[in-house]
N, C-alpha and C positions, 0 to 999 in steps of 0.2 A: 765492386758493385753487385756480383750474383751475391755473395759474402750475405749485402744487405737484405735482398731482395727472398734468400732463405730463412734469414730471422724473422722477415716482414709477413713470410709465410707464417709459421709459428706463431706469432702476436695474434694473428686471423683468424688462424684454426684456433687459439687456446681460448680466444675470446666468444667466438661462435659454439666449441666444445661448450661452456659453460652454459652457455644459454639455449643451448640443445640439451644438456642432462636438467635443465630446470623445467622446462619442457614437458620433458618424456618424466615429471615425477606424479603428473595428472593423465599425461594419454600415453598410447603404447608406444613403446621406442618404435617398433617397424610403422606406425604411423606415421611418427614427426619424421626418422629418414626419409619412406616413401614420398610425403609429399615437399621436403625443404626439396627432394632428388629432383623431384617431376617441378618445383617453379623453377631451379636452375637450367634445368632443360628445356624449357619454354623462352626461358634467355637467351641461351644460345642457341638453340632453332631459329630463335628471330635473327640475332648475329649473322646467323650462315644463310639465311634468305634474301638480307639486305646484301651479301656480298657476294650471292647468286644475282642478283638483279640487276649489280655494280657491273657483272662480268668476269666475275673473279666464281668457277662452280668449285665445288670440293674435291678435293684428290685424293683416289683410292689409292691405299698402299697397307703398306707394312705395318701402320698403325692401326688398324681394324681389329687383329689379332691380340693386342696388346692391351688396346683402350676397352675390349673386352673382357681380358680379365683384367685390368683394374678397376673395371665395372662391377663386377662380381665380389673382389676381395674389399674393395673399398663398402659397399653396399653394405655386406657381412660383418665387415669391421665395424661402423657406426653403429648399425642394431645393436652389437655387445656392447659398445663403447657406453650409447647414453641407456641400455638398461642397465648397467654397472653404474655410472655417475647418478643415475635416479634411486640405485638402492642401496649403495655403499657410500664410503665417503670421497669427494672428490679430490681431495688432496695428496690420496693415497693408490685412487685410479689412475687417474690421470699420469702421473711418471711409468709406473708400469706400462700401462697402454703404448707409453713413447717406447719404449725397447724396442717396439717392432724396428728401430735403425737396425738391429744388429743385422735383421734379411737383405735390405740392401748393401748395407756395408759388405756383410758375406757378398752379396751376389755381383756386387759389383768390383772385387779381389777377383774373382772367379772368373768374371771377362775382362781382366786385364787391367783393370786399374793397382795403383800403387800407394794406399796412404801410409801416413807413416806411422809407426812404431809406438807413436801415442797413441791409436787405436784401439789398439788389444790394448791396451792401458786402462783406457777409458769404459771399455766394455767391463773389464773386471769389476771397477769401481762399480759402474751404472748395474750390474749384476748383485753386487754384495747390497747397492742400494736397494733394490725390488725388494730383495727380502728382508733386509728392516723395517720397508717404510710396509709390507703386506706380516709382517709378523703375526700381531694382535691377528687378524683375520687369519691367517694358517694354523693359527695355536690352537682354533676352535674357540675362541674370547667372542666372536662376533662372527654372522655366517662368513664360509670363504666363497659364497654366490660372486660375489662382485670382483674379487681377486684373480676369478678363473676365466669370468666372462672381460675382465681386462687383458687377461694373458692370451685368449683369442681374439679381441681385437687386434693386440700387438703384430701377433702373425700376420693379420691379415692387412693391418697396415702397411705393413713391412712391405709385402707381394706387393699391396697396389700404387705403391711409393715405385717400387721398383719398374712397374710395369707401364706407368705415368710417364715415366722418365725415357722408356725406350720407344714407346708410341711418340711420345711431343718430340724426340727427335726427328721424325716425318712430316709431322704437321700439329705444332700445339693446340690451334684452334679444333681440329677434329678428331685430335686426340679426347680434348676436354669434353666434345659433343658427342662419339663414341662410348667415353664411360657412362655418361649420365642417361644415354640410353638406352643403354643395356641397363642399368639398374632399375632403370624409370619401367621397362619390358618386364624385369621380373616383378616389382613391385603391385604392377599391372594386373598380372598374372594373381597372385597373391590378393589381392584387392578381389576379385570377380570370386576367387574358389570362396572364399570366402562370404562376399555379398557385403563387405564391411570395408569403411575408410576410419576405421579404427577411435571414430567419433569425433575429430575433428568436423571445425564448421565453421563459415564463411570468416568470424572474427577472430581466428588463429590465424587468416592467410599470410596478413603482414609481419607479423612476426616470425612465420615459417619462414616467406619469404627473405626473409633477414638474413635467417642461420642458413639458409639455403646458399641463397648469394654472397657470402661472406665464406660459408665454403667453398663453393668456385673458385673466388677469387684467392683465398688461400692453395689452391690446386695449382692457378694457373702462375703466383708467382713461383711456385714449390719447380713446378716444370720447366718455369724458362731458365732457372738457376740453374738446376740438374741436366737438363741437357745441353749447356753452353759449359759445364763443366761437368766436375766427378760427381756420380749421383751420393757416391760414398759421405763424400761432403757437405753437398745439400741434404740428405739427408738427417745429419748430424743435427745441424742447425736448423734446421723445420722441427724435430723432436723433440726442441726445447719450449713447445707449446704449453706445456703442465704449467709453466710459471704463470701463464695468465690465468689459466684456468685455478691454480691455489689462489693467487692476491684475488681474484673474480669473489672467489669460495671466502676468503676470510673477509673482507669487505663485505658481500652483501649478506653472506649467510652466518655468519661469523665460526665458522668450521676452526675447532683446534686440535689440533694432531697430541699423540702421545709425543713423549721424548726420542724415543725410538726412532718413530715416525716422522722426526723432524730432521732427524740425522740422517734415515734413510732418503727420504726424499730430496734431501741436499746433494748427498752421494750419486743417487740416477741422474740429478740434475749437472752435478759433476762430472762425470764419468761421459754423460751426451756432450757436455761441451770439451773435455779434454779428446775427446774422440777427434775433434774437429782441427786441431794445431796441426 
């Protein structure tokens, strides 16, 4: 059941991914994050009000520290994810961006977990794949912009995957209300020095709120997976979000990859799911 409930994550994220980088190819990506970040936090602020009123108030803990930085890495991550998917191609983002598994995989070795031996197996693979499927773009064929701003999201997935998972074991629900405000804080921030909402206006809301809420809800299965089991695991199988985000990509946009890049992207695709046996 968690097994499902991290693919189900993945399915979320790759389908909201796609339609956050289609987005951000008209307004700025720290736009579209900032505000999908600040309607999903308006959701869950209402969440935790209604179950302030119920008699159930919030309890501080150990998740405060945690849901902060996945506040921060996550936030980080997205802005490169969909200016990457709005100026490169997404076929070829998108798998990259998924390596970010390998930080929790590491990090979660490191506290004590134990996967197995197809692991580093899988890592090889999904490692020889990134750079098939980013060749053309590293060879200088095409800018390597969006190659680089993938391989910093990855990072920064990776952290806020990890840091998701040690928060929601305190409290998922404010674990999830934690990161989105801290993000929604800095985005705040950035928004005022600024003087600009990055030109968004009222008839984007619904659709923000889409990809907003569809990430959440990708978060919060990602969380109940990972912390009722190995984050190592769930994370595997959350990273194989690229697949909707490619079928998204060659369905509406008709995106076709080189041969290379077809091979490679099978291989990261590979390598994330042999990670997981």
């Amino acid at each position: 059941m968690l097994s499902l409930l991290a693919l189900a994550s993945s399915a979320v994220w790759g389908t909201s991914d796609f339609f956050g980088g289609l987005v951000a190819k008209r307004l700025p990506a720290i736009a579209v994050v900032g505000v999908t970040q600040g309607l999903a936090f308006v959701l869950l602020s209402t969440i935790v009000l209604v179950r302030l009123a119920l008699g159930h108030p919030p309890e501080w803990g150990s998740w405060v520290g945690w849901a902060m930085l996945a506040g921060v890495a996550g936030a980080s991550g997205l802005v490169a994810f969909y200016t990457a998917l709005a100026s490169g191609t997404m076929g070829v983002v998108a798998p990259i961006a998924s390596m970010g598994v390998v930080v929790p995989v590491a990090l979660g070795v490191a506290s004590g977990e134990t996967p197995s031996a197809w692991v580093w197996v899988g890592i090889l693979v999904a490692v020889a794949g990134i750079v098939l499927a980013s060749g053309p773009e590293l060879s200088g064929a095409v800018s390597p912009r969006p190659v680089l701003l993938a391989g910093c999201a990855a990072l920064c997935f990776g952290m806020a995957l990890f840091s998701l998972d040690r928060a929601a074991r305190d409290s998922l629900l404010m674990a999830l209300w934690g990161m989105r405000a801290t993000s929604v804080t800095l985005f705040v921030v950035v928004a005022l020095v600024l003087r600009s909402v990055g030109g968004t206006s009222r008839r984007d809301l619904p659709q923000l709120a889409l990809i907003g809420w569809a990430d959440l809800l990708a978060n919060a299965l990602f969380a109940t997976a990972s912390s009722r089991g190995q984050v190592s695991i769930a994370a595997v199988l959350g990273s194989l979000y690229p697949v909707a985000t490619i079928l998204l990509a060659r369905l509406v946009l008709g995106e076709r990859l080189r041969r290379v890049q077809q091979v490679g992207v099978l291989c990261a695709l590979a390598g994330a799911a042999v990670i997981s046996l």
